[in-house]
N, C-alpha and C positions, 0 to 999 in steps of 0.2 A: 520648931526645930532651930538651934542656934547652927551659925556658918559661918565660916570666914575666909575670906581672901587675902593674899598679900600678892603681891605686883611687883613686877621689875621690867626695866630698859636695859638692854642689850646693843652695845654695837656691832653686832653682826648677825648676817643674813637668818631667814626663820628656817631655810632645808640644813642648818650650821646645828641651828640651836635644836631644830627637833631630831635630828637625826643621833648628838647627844643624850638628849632626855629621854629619848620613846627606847634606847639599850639597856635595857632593865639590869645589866652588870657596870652600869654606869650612877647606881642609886649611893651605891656606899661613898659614892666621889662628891655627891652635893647633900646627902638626904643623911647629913652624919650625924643627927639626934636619934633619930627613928633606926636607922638602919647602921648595925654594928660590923655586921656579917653577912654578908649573904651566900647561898648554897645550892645545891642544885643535885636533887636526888629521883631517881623516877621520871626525869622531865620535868619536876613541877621544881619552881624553885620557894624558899625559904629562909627569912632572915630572919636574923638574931636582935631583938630590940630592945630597950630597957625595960618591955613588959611582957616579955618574954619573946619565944619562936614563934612565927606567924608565917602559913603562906601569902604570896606575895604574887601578882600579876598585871602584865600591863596589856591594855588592849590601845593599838594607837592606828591612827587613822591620817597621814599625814597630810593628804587634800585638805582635808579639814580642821588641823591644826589641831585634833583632841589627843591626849595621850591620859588614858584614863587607869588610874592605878589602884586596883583591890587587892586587900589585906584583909588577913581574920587567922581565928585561930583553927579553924577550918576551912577546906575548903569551902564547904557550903554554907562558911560564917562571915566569908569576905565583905567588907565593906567597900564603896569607893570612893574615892578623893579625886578632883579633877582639875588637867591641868589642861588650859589653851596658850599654843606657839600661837601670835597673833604679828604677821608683819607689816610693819608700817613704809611710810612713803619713801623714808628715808635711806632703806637699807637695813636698819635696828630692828629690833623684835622684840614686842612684850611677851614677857610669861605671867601667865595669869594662875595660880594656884589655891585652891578652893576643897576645904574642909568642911564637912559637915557634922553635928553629934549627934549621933545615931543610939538612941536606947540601952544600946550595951556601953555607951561610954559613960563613966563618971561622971560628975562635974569636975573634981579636982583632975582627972586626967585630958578631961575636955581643955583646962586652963593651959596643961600643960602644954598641949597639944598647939596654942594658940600661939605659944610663945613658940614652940618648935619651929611653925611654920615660916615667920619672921626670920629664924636663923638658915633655914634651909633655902627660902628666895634669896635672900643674900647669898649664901655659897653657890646659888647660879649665878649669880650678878658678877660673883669675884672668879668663877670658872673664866666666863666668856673677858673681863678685863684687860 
């Protein structure tokens, strides 16, 4: 199974940075390849992507610094991708961002997906600046 991570540094505190990320109406503000739109119908919510509608949900756990996000075009087709607020000695915070390709992905969408993730650690890196 191929995976990938991308990383970022942060100068500011990890309750800053994950208290940000783990607000699932805070996606469309960093996550703007993947996430066009998001919505929220039933309770459950759902955004708009370049490959189409997908539900969407986070499960975060802040002691522990996981903010674990699933998506699919079902619910019970959800994948997930995982992120760790990790804080250092300094006061800054890495986010650690980690995609997997999972059997229903492409490969071309898998590439896509590879480069997406690069530009979205970035738009946290340029949020927290």
């Amino acid at each position: 199974m191929n995976s990938v991570t991308e990383t970022c540094v942060v100068n500011v505190p990890s309750g800053t940075v994950f208290e940000f990320l783990s607000n699932i109406e805070n996606i469309p503000k960093w996550a703007t390849k993947f996430v066009k739109k998001l919505s929220l119908a039933n309770g459950k919510y759902k955004a708009l992507t370049p490959v189409g509608e997908v539900f969407i949900r986070l499960d975060a756990d802040q002691k522990a610094g996981h903010i674990d996000i699933y998506a699919g075009p079902t619910e019970e087709g959800m994948t997930p991708a995982y992120m760790r607020i990790i804080p250092l000695a300094d006061n800054s915070t890495a986010v650690m961002f980690t995609f997997f390709q999972y059997d229903s992905t492409p490969d071309a969408i898998w590439e896509i997906f590879c480069e997406w993730i690069k530009i979205e650690v970035e738009n946290i890196k340029r949020h927290f600046s």
